[in-house]
N, C-alpha and C positions, 0 to 999 in steps of 0.2 A: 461403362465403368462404374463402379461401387465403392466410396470411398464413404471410410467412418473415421472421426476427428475428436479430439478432448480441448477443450479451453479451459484457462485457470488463469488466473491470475492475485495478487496479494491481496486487495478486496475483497474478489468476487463481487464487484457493483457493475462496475463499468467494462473494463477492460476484456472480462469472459463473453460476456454477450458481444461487444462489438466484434470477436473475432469472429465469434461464430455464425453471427450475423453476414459480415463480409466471405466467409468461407462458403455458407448458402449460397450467395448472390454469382461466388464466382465459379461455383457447381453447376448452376442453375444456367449460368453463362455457355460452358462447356459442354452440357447435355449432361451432364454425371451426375448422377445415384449419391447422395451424400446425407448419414445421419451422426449430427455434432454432439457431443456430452460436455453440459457445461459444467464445471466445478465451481457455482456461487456462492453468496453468501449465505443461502437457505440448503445449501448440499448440493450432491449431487441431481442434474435435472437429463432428460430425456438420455436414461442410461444405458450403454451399448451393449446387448445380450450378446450371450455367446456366441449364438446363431448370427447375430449383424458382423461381430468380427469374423468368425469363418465366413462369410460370401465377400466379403471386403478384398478388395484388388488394392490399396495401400490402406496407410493410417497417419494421420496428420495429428500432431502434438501440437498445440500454441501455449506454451504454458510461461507463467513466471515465477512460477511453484515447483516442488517435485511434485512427479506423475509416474504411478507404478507403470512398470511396462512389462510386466511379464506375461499378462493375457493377452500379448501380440505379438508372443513369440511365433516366429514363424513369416512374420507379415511384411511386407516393403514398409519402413517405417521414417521419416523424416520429423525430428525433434525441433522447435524453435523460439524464438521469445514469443509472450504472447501478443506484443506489436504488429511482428511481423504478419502472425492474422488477421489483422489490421488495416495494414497497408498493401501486402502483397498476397493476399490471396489465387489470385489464378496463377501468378509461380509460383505456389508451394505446393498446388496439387497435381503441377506437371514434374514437379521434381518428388511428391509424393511416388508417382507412379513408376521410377526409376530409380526409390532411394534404393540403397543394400538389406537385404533381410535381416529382421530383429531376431539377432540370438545372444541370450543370456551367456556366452560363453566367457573363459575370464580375461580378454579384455573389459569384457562391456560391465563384471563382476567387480573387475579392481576399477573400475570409472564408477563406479556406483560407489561404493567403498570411501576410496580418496578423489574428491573431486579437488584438486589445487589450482585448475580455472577460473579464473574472474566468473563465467558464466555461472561455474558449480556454486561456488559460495556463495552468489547473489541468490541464487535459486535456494539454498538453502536459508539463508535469510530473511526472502520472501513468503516460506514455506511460514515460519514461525512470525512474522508479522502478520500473516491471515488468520495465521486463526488469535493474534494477539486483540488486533480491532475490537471485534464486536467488545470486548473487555473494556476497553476504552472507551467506547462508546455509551454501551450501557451504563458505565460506571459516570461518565458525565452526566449524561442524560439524571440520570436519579439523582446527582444531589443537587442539578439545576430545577428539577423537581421540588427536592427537598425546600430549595429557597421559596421558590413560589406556594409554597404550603404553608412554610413556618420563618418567611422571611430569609435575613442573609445569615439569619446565626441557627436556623433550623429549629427555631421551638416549638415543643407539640411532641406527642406519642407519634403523628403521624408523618409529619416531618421527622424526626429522628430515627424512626426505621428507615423512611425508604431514605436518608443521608447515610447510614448504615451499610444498606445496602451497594449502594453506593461506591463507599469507602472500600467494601470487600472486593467490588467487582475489579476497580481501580487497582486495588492492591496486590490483583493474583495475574496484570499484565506482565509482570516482568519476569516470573513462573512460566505462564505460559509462553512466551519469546524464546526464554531459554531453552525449556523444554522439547519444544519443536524445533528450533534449529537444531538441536540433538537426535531428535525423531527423524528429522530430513535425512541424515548424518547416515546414522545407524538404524534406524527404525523402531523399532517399541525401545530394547534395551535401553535407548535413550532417553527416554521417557523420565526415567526417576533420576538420575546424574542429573541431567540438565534443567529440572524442575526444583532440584535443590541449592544447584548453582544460581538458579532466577530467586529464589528466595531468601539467598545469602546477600545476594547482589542487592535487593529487596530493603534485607536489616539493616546493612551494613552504608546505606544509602550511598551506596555504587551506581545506581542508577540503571540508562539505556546500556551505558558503556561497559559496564560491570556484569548484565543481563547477557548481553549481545557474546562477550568476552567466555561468559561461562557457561554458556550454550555450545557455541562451536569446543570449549574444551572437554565439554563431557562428550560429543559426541564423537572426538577424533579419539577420545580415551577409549572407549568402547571399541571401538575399529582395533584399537592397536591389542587390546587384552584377546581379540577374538582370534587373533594374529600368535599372540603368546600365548595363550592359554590351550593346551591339547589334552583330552582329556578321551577315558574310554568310551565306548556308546554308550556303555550302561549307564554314566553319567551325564552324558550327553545333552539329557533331559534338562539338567538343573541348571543349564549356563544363562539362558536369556531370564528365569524367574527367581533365581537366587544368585550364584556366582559372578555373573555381570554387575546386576544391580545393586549389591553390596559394596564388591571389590570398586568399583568406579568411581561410585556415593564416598567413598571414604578419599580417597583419591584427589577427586575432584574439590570435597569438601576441605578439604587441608588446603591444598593449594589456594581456595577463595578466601577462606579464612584467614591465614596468617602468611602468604606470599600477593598473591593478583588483585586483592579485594583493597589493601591498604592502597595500596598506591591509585589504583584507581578510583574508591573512592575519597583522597585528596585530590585528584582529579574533576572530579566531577563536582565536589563541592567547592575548589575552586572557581570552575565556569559560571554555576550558579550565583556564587559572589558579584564576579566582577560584570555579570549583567545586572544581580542586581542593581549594581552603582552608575552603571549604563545611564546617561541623563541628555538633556539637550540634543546637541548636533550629533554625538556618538551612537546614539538611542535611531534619533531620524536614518540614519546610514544602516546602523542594523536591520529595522524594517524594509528601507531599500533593498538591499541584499537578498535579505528570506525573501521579499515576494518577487524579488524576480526569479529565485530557486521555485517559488513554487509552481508558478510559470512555463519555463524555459523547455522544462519536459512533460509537462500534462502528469503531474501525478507519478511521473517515473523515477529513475533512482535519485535523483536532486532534488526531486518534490519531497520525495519522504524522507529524504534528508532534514529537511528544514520542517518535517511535521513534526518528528522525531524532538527535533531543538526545542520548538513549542510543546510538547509532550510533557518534557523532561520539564521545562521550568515550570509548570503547572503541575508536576507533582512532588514539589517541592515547597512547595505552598500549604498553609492550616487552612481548617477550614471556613470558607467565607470571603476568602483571598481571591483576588486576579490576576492573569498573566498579560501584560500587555506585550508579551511574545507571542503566547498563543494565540491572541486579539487579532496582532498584525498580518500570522499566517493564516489563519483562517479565512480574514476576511479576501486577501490575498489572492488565495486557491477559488474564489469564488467569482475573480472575476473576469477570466477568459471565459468562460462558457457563455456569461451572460455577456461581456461583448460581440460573439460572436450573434448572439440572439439577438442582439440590438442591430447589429450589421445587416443582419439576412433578412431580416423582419421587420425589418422600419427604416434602416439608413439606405440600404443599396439594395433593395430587392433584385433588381435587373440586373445585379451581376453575378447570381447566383443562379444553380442551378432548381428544379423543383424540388430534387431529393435533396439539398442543402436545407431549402428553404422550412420544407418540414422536419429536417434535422434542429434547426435553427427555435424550432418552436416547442421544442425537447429541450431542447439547451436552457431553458428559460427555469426550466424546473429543476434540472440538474444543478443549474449555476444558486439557484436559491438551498440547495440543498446540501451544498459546498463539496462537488462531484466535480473535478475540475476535467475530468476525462470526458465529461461534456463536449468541447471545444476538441475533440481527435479527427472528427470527422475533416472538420473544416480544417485541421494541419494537417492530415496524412493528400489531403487535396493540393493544398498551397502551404509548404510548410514553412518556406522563407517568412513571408509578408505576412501569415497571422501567426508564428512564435515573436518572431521581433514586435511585433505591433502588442499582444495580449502581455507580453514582458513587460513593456513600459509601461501600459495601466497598472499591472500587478504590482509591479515596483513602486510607482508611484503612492497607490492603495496603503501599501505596509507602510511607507514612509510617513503618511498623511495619519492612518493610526498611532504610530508610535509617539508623532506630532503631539494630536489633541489628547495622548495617554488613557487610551481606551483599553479596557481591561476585560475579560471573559475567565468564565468560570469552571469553561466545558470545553474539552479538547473537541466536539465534533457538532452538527447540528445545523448547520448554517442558518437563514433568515428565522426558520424554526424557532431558534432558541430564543431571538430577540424578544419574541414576546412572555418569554418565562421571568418576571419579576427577579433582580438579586445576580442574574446569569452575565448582565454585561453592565459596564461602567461608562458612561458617558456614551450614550447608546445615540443618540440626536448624529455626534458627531462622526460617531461609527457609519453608520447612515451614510453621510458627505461623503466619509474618505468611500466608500464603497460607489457609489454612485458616480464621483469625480472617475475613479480608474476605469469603470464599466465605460464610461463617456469616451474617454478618453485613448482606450482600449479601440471601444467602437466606431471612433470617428477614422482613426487613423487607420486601421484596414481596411476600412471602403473607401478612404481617398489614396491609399495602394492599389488595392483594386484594380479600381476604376482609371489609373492613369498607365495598369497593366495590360489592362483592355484595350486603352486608347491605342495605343504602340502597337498592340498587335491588330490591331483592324488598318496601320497607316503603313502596314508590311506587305 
């Protein structure tokens, strides 16, 4: 049997390789033929020619993105999150091999179209958070640059470009989100509706919500005009590079401007307020909360929920400001993996397997890198005893930041960043609270573990 596979997921870090990794392993298990295409965060990697798909006896999708599927028309096809590559690999390539054949007919046409499933919209979401990141990223990264060159206020030609740079990268996140959830939507059409709604959302300091909000409307816009819109062939030509992208843009733009955009952003600059006021015991509880969202699913839809939360309050911020939002989740997210790396690799070696253990010694770099999908191995194994155990360090973590009021400059980077001068505020004590939850993280799953073990050897 010859089975060809796609991974994706909203990063492209973590989540694309692990499926694909597990989908090898559980090919490799079953004696079958299997070559994976991963959709990363450097693109696409070992890409499925035409030829792999015609000799291919099914096609296994793990995605958390949209994934074109029209070059597998034809094919036994099985769609899924890209978790499920994850954790269930050798059933999905027995249920690959008896899915229904993929035909673009119009059901699978109007599902493409209107997805009104939880699954669709997430997927569409996801689609425009992937390629939102590296934006974020970059754009952190350079003006935590910027400080280490020219200080916390950026002075210098050299500092002041790359804070620039910075500023630009930061500022065309909420463009691109919108855009691609538009893209996911409807496909290019969407592209310019949705990129102008991300930049209305942008001005108008609407924020994630305003972004998110005028994304999914340009792209359902689109769908519905290509619905109304009938036109001869001779014209046929001009719908998707003028007549769409016009009639939409205007459309869309009205409604952000003077109906969706107001309300939402008193909305959002409400939120922003009343955290900012956030002090004492209120402030410590909020921390609790994010990091146990950032926790609870490895980086999944409650993780990027609460990344989102720190996102937004950090760009809300002038320049030279911290989020001890952003502080709390970050450090948060960073530290299941390395409890688990503490676990497998110094506290309970013996109750781990070998492929843990060298998982475990991965996790070490992952978790310093704020990769919290690090730590998936060791929950898709035992997902009781280390969600609940990696929750309460993480929990604990954000609460202990929000505590000593530690503050960060840069939505992403993890221990990385510590050493960029200007990028974090009370950096000593950041330190503590991260190392308390990794401890505390790690001590308590290997004394689950281990009295998991005991039980079952006295059975």
């Amino acid at each position: 049997m010859k089975i060809v596979a796609n991974t994706s997921c909203s990063t492209g870090i973590a989540h694309t390789y692990m499926a694909a990794e597990n989908l090898e392993i559980a090919a490799k298990e079953k004696g079958y033929e299997i070559k994976v295409e991963t959709q990363g965060s450097i693109g696409a990697e070992n890409i499925l020619t035409l030829e792999d798909i015609q000799a291919a006896d099914a096609v296994v999708i793990a995605a958390s993105t949209s994934v074109n599927k029209d070059r597998f028309y034809g094919k036994r096809l099985i769609e899924v999150d890209v978790n499920e590559g994850i954790n269930n690999g050798l059933e999905l390539l027995e249920k690959a091999l008896v899915a229904p054949v993929y035909k673009a007919g119009e059901k699978e046409a109007e599902e493409k179209q209107v997805k009104t499933s939880k699954s669709g919209i997430y997927s569409h979401l996801m689609t425009g958070v992937s390629y939102m990141i590296p934006f974020v990223v970059t754009g952190g990264i350079c003006i935590a640059l910027a400080f280490a060159f020219g200080g916390i206020n950026a002075k210098g030609d050299l500092a002041q470009s790359i804070n620039e740079f910075g500023g630009i990268a930061m500022g065309l996140m909420w463009p691109i989100l919108a855009g691609y959830i538009a893209f996911s939507i409807a496909d290019r059409p969407g592209l310019v509706p949705g990129m102008l709604a991300g930049m209305l959302a942008s001005s108008m300091n609407a924020g994630f919500l305003g972004a998110l909000l005028g994304g999914f409307l340009a792209g359902y816009t689109i769908i519905l005009l290509k619905k109304v819109l009938k036109l001869p062939s001779a014209f046929s030509g001009l719908l998707p590079v003028l007549i769409l992208p016009v009639l939409s843009s205007l459309f869309v733009g009205f409604l952000m401007k003077f109906v969706i955009g107001i309300p939402i952003t008193a909305i959002n600059e409400g939120i922003m307020n009343w955290l900012n006021s956030l002090s004492g015991v209120n402030s410590i509880l909020l921390g609790l909360l994010l990091g146990a969202m950032m926790a609870i699913d490895l980086a999944g839809p409650i993780g990027k929920a609460a990344y989102f939360f720190g996102v937004a309050s950090l760009t809300n911020l002038g320049a030279g400001e911290t989020s001890e939002i952003m502080a709390a989740v970050m450090i948060s997210g960073m530290v299941p993996p390395l409890a688990m790396a503490l676990s497998s690799t110094v506290l309970g070696k013996n109750i781990y397997t070998n492929e843990e253990r060298e998982a475990g010694k991965t996790a070490w770099v992952l978790g310093l890198s704020f990769i919290s999908e690090g730590a998936i191995p060791f929950a898709a194994a035992d997902p009781f005893r280390v969600l609940a155990s990696v929750t309460v360090g993480s929990a604990i973590t954000g609460a202990l930041s929000m505590l000593f009021k530690c503050g960060i400059a840069v939505p992403h980077g993890g221990f990385f960043i510590f050493f960029i001068p200007g990028s974090i505020t009370n950096i000593l004590m950041y330190i503590v609270a991260l190392a308390v939850g990794t401890v505390i993280s790690g001590v308590l799953v290997t004394v689950l573990k281990t009295q998991a073990g005991r039980k079952a050897s006295t059975l």
